[in-house]
N, C-alpha and C positions, 0 to 999 in steps of 0.2 A: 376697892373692889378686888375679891379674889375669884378668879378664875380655872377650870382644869381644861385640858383638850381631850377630844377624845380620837383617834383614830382606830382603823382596822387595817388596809392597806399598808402591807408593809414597802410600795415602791421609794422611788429617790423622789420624785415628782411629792410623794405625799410626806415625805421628811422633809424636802425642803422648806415644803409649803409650812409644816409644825416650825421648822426653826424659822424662817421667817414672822409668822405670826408670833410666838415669843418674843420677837426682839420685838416687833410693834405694841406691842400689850407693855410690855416692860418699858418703852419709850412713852407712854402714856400714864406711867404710874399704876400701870394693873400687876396686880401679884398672882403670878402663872403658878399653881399646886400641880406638883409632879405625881404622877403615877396615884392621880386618885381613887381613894377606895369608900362604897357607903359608909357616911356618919362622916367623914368629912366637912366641917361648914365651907361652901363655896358658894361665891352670889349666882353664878353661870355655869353651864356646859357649851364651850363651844365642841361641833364636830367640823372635822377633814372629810370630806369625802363626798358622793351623792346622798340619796335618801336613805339606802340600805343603812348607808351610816349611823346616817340622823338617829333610822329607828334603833339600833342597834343600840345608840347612848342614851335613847329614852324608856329603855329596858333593863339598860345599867340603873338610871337615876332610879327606875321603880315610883314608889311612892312620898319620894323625899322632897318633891315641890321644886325641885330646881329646874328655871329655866333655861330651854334650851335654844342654841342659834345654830344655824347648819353654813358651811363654807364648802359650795360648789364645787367636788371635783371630776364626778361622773358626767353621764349627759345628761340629763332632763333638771334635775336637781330644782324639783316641785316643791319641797318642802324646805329645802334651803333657801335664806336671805341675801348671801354675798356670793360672789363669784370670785375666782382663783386674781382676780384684778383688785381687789376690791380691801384685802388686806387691812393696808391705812386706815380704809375710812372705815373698815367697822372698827378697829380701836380707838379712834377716835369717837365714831358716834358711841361703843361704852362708855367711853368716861364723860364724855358731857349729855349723856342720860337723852340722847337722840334715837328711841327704839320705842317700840309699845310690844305689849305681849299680849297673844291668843289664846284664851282657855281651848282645850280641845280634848272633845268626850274619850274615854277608855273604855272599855270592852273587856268585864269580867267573862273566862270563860272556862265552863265546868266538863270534861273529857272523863265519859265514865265509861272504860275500857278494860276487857280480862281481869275486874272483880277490884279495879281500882280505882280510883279518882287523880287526876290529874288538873290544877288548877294553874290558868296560865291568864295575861292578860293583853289585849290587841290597841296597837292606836287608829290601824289601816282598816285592817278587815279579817271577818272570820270566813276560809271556806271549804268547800268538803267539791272534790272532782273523784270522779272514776277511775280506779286503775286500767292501764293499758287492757287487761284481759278481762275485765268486769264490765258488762251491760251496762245500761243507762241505770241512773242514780233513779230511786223514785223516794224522793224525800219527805218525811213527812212533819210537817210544821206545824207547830203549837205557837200560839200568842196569850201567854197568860191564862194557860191550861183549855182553852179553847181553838179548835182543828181550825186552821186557816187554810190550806191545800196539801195536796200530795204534787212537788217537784217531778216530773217525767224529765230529766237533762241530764247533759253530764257533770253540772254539776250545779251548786249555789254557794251565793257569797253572801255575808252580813257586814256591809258596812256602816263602817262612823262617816259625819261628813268630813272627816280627813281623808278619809279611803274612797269617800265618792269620785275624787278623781283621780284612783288610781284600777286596778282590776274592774272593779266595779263598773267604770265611766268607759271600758275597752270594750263591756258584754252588755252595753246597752242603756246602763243605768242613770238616774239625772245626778247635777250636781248639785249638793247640797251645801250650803250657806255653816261656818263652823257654828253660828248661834242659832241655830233653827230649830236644837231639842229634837233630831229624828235621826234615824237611820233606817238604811233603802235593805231590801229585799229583792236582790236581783239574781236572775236565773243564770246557767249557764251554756247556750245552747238546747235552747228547749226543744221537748220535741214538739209542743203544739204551739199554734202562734198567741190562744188566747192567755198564756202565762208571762205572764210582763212583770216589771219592777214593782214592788209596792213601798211606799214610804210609811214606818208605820215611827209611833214614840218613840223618844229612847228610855221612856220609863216603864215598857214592854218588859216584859221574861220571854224569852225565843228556847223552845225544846224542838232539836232535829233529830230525828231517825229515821234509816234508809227502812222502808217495808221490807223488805228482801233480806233475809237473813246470812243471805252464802254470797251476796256481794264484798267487795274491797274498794275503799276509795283512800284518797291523799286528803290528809285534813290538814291547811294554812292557818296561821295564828300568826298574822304579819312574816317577820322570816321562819319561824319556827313551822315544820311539815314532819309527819310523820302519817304513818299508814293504817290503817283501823277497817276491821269489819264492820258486816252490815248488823250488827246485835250492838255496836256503842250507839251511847247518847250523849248529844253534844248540849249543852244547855249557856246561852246567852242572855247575857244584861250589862246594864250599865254599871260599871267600877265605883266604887266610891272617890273617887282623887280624880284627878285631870294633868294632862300634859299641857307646860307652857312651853309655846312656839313664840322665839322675839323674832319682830320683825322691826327691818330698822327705817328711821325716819317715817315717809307717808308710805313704805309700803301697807298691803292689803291683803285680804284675803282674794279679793276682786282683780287686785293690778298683778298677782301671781297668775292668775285664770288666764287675763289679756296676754300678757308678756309671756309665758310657759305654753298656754295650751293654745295660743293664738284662737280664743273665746271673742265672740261676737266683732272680728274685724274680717 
Protein backbone atom coordinates (compact mmCIF):
# COMPACT_ATOMS: atom_id res chain seq x y z
CA UNK A 1 0.00 0.00 0.00
CA UNK A 2 1.16 3.56 -0.76
CA UNK A 3 0.09 6.26 1.03
CA UNK A 4 0.56 10.39 0.98
CA UNK A 5 -0.39 12.63 4.11
CA UNK A 6 -1.90 15.63 3.89
CA UNK A 7 -1.64 18.53 6.33
CA UNK A 8 -2.37 22.30 6.56
CA UNK A 9 -1.41 23.41 9.94
CA UNK A 10 1.89 24.14 10.25
CA UNK A 11 2.03 23.73 14.53
CA UNK A 12 4.64 21.25 16.29
CA UNK A 13 1.37 19.32 17.63
CA UNK A 14 0.57 18.61 13.90
CA UNK A 15 4.47 17.73 12.81
CA UNK A 16 4.73 15.57 15.36
CA UNK A 17 1.62 14.01 14.80
CA UNK A 18 2.98 13.52 10.65
CA UNK A 19 6.23 12.09 11.97
CA UNK A 20 4.63 9.87 14.31
CA UNK A 21 2.30 8.49 11.87
CA UNK A 22 5.13 7.86 9.35
CA UNK A 23 7.06 5.75 11.47
CA UNK A 24 3.57 3.79 12.21
CA UNK A 25 2.68 3.30 8.52
CA UNK A 26 6.31 2.55 7.79
CA UNK A 27 6.37 -0.05 10.89
CA UNK A 28 3.55 -1.59 9.07
CA UNK A 29 4.93 -1.97 5.66
CA UNK A 30 2.97 1.09 4.14
CA UNK A 31 5.06 3.18 1.65
CA UNK A 32 4.56 6.91 2.95
CA UNK A 33 4.90 9.33 -0.83
CA UNK A 34 6.41 12.55 0.23
CA UNK A 35 5.15 15.75 -1.01
CA UNK A 36 2.49 14.42 -3.26
CA UNK A 37 1.28 15.93 -6.26
CA UNK A 38 -1.92 14.94 -8.96
CA UNK A 39 -1.15 11.84 -11.10
CA UNK A 40 0.73 10.45 -8.50
CA UNK A 41 -0.53 6.48 -8.01
CA UNK A 42 -1.34 6.28 -4.14
CA UNK A 43 -3.87 3.80 -2.66
CA UNK A 44 -4.96 6.60 0.23
CA UNK A 45 -5.01 10.23 1.49
CA UNK A 46 -4.56 10.29 4.99
CA UNK A 47 -5.21 13.99 6.55
CA UNK A 48 -3.86 15.69 10.01
CA UNK A 49 -6.06 17.95 11.19
CA UNK A 50 -10.04 18.59 11.75
CA UNK A 51 -12.58 18.64 8.93
CA UNK A 52 -11.28 21.96 7.35
CA UNK A 53 -8.57 19.56 6.70
CA UNK A 54 -10.18 16.65 5.45
CA UNK A 55 -12.02 18.92 3.03
CA UNK A 56 -9.06 20.73 2.08
CA UNK A 57 -7.25 17.21 0.79
CA UNK A 58 -10.51 16.20 -1.02
CA UNK A 59 -10.02 19.31 -3.09
CA UNK A 60 -6.55 18.31 -3.68
CA UNK A 61 -7.53 14.71 -4.79
CA UNK A 62 -10.18 16.35 -7.15
CA UNK A 63 -11.37 13.79 -9.38
CA UNK A 64 -8.61 11.14 -9.11
CA UNK A 65 -10.74 8.46 -6.92
CA UNK A 66 -8.59 8.34 -4.17
CA UNK A 67 -9.71 7.45 -0.93
CA UNK A 68 -9.62 9.52 1.94
CA UNK A 69 -9.29 9.00 5.98
CA UNK A 70 -9.11 12.04 8.30
CA UNK A 71 -6.88 12.02 11.79
CA UNK A 72 -8.61 14.12 14.43
CA UNK A 73 -6.85 17.15 15.43
CA UNK A 74 -9.39 20.00 15.79
CA UNK A 75 -12.50 19.74 17.89
CA UNK A 76 -15.49 18.17 16.40
CA UNK A 77 -13.66 16.26 13.66
CA UNK A 78 -17.26 14.90 12.09
CA UNK A 79 -15.66 13.64 9.14
CA UNK A 80 -12.65 12.27 10.55
CA UNK A 81 -12.25 8.33 11.54
CA UNK A 82 -9.29 8.40 14.13
CA UNK A 83 -8.34 10.43 16.95
CA UNK A 84 -4.85 11.95 17.74
CA UNK A 85 -4.70 8.44 20.13
CA UNK A 86 -5.38 6.29 17.65
CA UNK A 87 -2.33 6.41 15.47
CA UNK A 88 -1.36 2.49 15.72
CA UNK A 89 -4.36 1.16 15.15
CA UNK A 90 -5.20 3.00 12.00
CA UNK A 91 -1.92 1.66 10.53
CA UNK A 92 -2.67 -1.32 11.50
CA UNK A 93 -6.17 -1.48 10.48
CA UNK A 94 -4.49 -0.21 6.71
CA UNK A 95 -2.61 -3.02 6.20
CA UNK A 96 -4.92 -5.71 7.36
CA UNK A 97 -7.61 -4.14 5.06
CA UNK A 98 -9.92 -3.47 8.64
CA UNK A 99 -11.83 -0.20 6.94
CA UNK A 100 -14.85 0.09 4.48
CA UNK A 101 -15.35 3.19 2.35
CA UNK A 102 -18.37 5.69 1.76
CA UNK A 103 -19.34 6.97 -1.56
CA UNK A 104 -20.23 10.57 -0.83
CA UNK A 105 -22.17 12.86 -3.32
CA UNK A 106 -20.22 16.06 -4.99
CA UNK A 107 -21.72 19.25 -5.85
CA UNK A 108 -20.88 20.64 -9.31
CA UNK A 109 -21.11 24.36 -9.09
CA UNK A 110 -21.62 26.97 -11.99
CA UNK A 111 -20.75 30.94 -10.67
CA UNK A 112 -21.72 33.21 -13.38
CA UNK A 113 -20.38 36.58 -12.28
CA UNK A 114 -18.91 39.99 -14.15
CA UNK A 115 -19.33 38.21 -17.63
CA UNK A 116 -17.56 35.09 -16.51
CA UNK A 117 -18.07 31.60 -15.32
CA UNK A 118 -16.47 30.15 -12.67
CA UNK A 119 -16.70 26.35 -11.96
CA UNK A 120 -15.86 24.92 -8.66
CA UNK A 121 -17.05 21.92 -6.86
CA UNK A 122 -18.44 21.13 -3.02
CA UNK A 123 -18.60 18.02 -0.72
CA UNK A 124 -20.27 20.01 2.30
CA UNK A 125 -22.53 22.62 0.97
CA UNK A 126 -23.31 25.32 -1.38
CA UNK A 127 -24.22 28.92 0.25
CA UNK A 128 -25.06 32.49 -0.53
CA UNK A 129 -25.52 34.91 3.05
CA UNK A 130 -25.99 38.73 2.87
CA UNK A 131 -23.24 41.08 3.34
CA UNK A 132 -23.12 43.05 6.57
CA UNK A 133 -24.63 46.22 4.75
CA UNK A 134 -27.06 44.35 2.26
CA UNK A 135 -30.95 43.68 3.25
CA UNK A 136 -32.29 40.33 3.29
CA UNK A 137 -31.37 37.88 0.57
CA UNK A 138 -34.69 37.30 -1.64
CA UNK A 139 -33.55 34.31 -3.38
CA UNK A 140 -34.94 32.99 -6.09
CA UNK A 141 -34.89 29.12 -6.78
CA UNK A 142 -35.38 27.08 -9.83
CA UNK A 143 -35.62 23.11 -9.87
CA UNK A 144 -35.03 21.93 -13.25
CA UNK A 145 -36.13 25.14 -14.79
CA UNK A 146 -39.22 25.27 -12.93
CA UNK A 147 -39.77 28.39 -9.87
CA UNK A 148 -39.77 26.51 -6.53
CA UNK A 149 -39.83 29.85 -4.12
CA UNK A 150 -38.40 33.17 -3.68
CA UNK A 151 -35.98 32.85 -0.33
CA UNK A 152 -36.92 36.07 2.15
CA UNK A 153 -33.56 35.32 4.58
CA UNK A 154 -30.24 35.95 5.12
CA UNK A 155 -29.31 33.53 3.50
CA UNK A 156 -29.59 29.74 1.82
CA UNK A 157 -27.57 26.64 1.92
CA UNK A 158 -27.58 23.57 -0.75
CA UNK A 159 -26.45 20.80 0.91
CA UNK A 160 -25.05 17.14 0.10
CA UNK A 161 -25.88 14.67 2.93
CA UNK A 162 -22.22 15.07 3.93
CA UNK A 163 -23.00 18.71 4.71
CA UNK A 164 -26.35 17.94 6.40
CA UNK A 165 -24.66 17.73 9.40
CA UNK A 166 -22.75 20.55 9.21
CA UNK A 167 -24.12 24.50 8.50
CA UNK A 168 -27.01 23.10 7.17
CA UNK A 169 -28.10 20.67 10.49
CA UNK A 170 -27.01 24.45 12.67
CA UNK A 171 -29.97 26.45 10.59
CA UNK A 172 -32.50 23.81 11.02
CA UNK A 173 -32.08 21.34 8.57
CA UNK A 174 -32.61 17.33 8.87
CA UNK A 175 -29.97 14.87 8.57
CA UNK A 176 -29.49 12.97 5.67
CA UNK A 177 -28.38 9.40 5.29
CA UNK A 178 -24.92 9.49 2.82
CA UNK A 179 -27.14 6.80 0.44
CA UNK A 180 -30.29 8.60 0.33
CA UNK A 181 -29.74 10.22 -3.30
CA UNK A 182 -31.07 13.84 -1.97
CA UNK A 183 -29.96 17.04 -0.91
CA UNK A 184 -31.80 19.54 1.55
CA UNK A 185 -32.71 22.98 0.91
CA UNK A 186 -32.39 24.99 3.86
CA UNK A 187 -33.10 28.60 4.70
CA UNK A 188 -31.09 30.84 6.63
CA UNK A 189 -32.98 32.77 8.97
CA UNK A 190 -35.99 33.33 7.43
CA UNK A 191 -38.08 35.81 7.49
CA UNK A 192 -41.41 33.98 7.48
CA UNK A 193 -41.99 30.82 9.49
CA UNK A 194 -43.82 29.11 6.44
CA UNK A 195 -40.21 28.68 4.64
CA UNK A 196 -38.59 25.43 5.95
CA UNK A 197 -36.03 22.80 4.72
CA UNK A 198 -37.05 21.05 1.51
CA UNK A 199 -35.37 17.78 0.54
CA UNK A 200 -35.37 17.64 -2.98
CA UNK A 201 -33.05 14.66 -5.68
CA UNK A 202 -29.82 15.02 -6.10
CA UNK A 203 -30.53 14.42 -9.63
CA UNK A 204 -32.07 18.08 -9.60
CA UNK A 205 -30.32 21.17 -11.52
CA UNK A 206 -30.68 24.21 -8.56
CA UNK A 207 -30.55 27.82 -10.55
CA UNK A 208 -30.24 30.72 -7.59
CA UNK A 209 -30.59 34.42 -8.06
CA UNK A 210 -31.07 37.20 -5.66
CA UNK A 211 -34.29 39.32 -7.30
CA UNK A 212 -32.69 42.49 -6.06
CA UNK A 213 -30.22 43.47 -8.38
CA UNK A 214 -27.96 46.29 -6.02
CA UNK A 215 -27.83 43.48 -3.21
CA UNK A 216 -24.16 41.73 -2.05
CA UNK A 217 -24.02 38.65 -0.46
CA UNK A 218 -20.84 35.86 0.56
CA UNK A 219 -21.29 32.85 -1.53
CA UNK A 220 -19.62 29.33 0.27
CA UNK A 221 -18.40 26.38 -1.86
CA UNK A 222 -17.27 24.33 1.33
CA UNK A 223 -14.01 26.65 2.39
CA UNK A 224 -13.91 28.57 -0.77
CA UNK A 225 -16.03 32.37 -0.10
CA UNK A 226 -16.03 34.99 -2.13
CA UNK A 227 -18.33 38.05 -2.53
CA UNK A 228 -20.95 38.61 -5.60
CA UNK A 229 -23.70 40.89 -6.43
CA UNK A 230 -27.23 40.41 -6.75
CA UNK A 231 -27.05 40.16 -11.06
CA UNK A 232 -24.80 36.59 -10.47
CA UNK A 233 -26.25 33.07 -11.06
CA UNK A 234 -25.21 30.37 -9.09
CA UNK A 235 -26.29 27.05 -10.82
CA UNK A 236 -26.19 23.54 -8.75
CA UNK A 237 -26.00 19.64 -9.56
CA UNK A 238 -24.78 16.85 -8.92
CA UNK A 239 -20.66 16.08 -10.05
CA UNK A 240 -20.07 13.37 -12.04
CA UNK A 241 -17.25 11.44 -9.47
CA UNK A 242 -17.77 11.11 -5.65
CA UNK A 243 -15.57 11.44 -2.68
CA UNK A 244 -14.40 8.33 -0.65
CA UNK A 245 -14.61 8.55 3.00
CA UNK A 246 -12.79 5.32 4.78
CA UNK A 247 -14.04 4.55 7.84
CA UNK A 248 -12.27 2.16 9.90
CA UNK A 249 -13.45 -1.21 11.29
CA UNK A 250 -17.51 -1.10 12.21
CA UNK A 251 -17.44 2.55 12.22
CA UNK A 252 -20.60 4.15 10.45
CA UNK A 253 -22.19 6.78 9.13
CA UNK A 254 -24.86 6.20 12.11
CA UNK A 255 -22.12 5.60 14.97
CA UNK A 256 -20.38 9.05 13.77
CA UNK A 257 -24.03 10.85 14.28
CA UNK A 258 -24.14 8.84 18.14
CA UNK A 259 -20.61 9.48 19.18
CA UNK A 260 -19.89 13.29 17.40
CA UNK A 261 -23.38 14.95 17.55
CA UNK A 262 -24.56 12.84 20.56
CA UNK A 263 -27.78 11.92 18.01
CA UNK A 264 -30.65 10.10 19.60
CA UNK A 265 -29.02 9.48 23.37
Amino acid sequence: MRVAIHTKNKTAEHENGRIELVSALKKQGIEVVENWKTGVPIDMMISIGGDGTLLNAVHQIGREGIPVVGINFGHLGFLTTAGRNDIDKLALCLKEGRYSIEQRTMLEVGVYADGELRSLNALNEVYLHRCEESPLLHTQVEVDGERVATYAADGLIVATPTGSTAYSLSCGGPILAPGSGSLVLTPIAAHTLTQRPVILSDNVRLRLQDEERDVHFTLGVDSYVCRLGGDSVIEVHKANYSTKLVRLEKQNFFSAIREKLMWGL
